[in-house]
N, C-alpha and C positions, 0 to 999 in steps of 0.2 A: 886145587892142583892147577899148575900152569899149564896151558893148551897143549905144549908139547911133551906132557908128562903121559903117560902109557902104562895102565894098571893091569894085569894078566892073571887069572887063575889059573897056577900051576899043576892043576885037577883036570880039567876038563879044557884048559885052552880060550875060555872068556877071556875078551880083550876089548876094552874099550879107553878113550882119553877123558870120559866125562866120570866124574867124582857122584854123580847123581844114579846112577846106573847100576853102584856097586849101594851092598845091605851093610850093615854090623849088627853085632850080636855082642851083647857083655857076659865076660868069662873071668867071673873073679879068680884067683887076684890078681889077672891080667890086665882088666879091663875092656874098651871097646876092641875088637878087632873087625878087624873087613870080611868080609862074607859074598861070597858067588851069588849072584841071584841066580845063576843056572842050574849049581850042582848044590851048595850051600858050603863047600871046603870054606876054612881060612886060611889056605897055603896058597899066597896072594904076594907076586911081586909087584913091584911099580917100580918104571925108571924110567928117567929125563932128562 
């Protein structure tokens, strides 16, 4: 993610700009999805 990119869990309000900070979890047949490390939702926006 570039620096001024801004990922948010629409769950509980997690917000951070680092890509390090957020988990995934694989959900076949979706694949990886993003993951809260707070609440553990994947209703995860990101926008930059």
């Amino acid at each position: 993610m570039a620096d001024d990119t801004t990922s948010r869990c629409l769950s509980c309000g997690f917000e951070t700009t680092s890509r390090d900070d957020w988990e995934t979890v694989e959900a076949p047949p979706l694949g990886a999805l993003t993951q809260c490390p707070e609440c553990g939702s994947t209703d995860v926006y990101t926008r930059g």
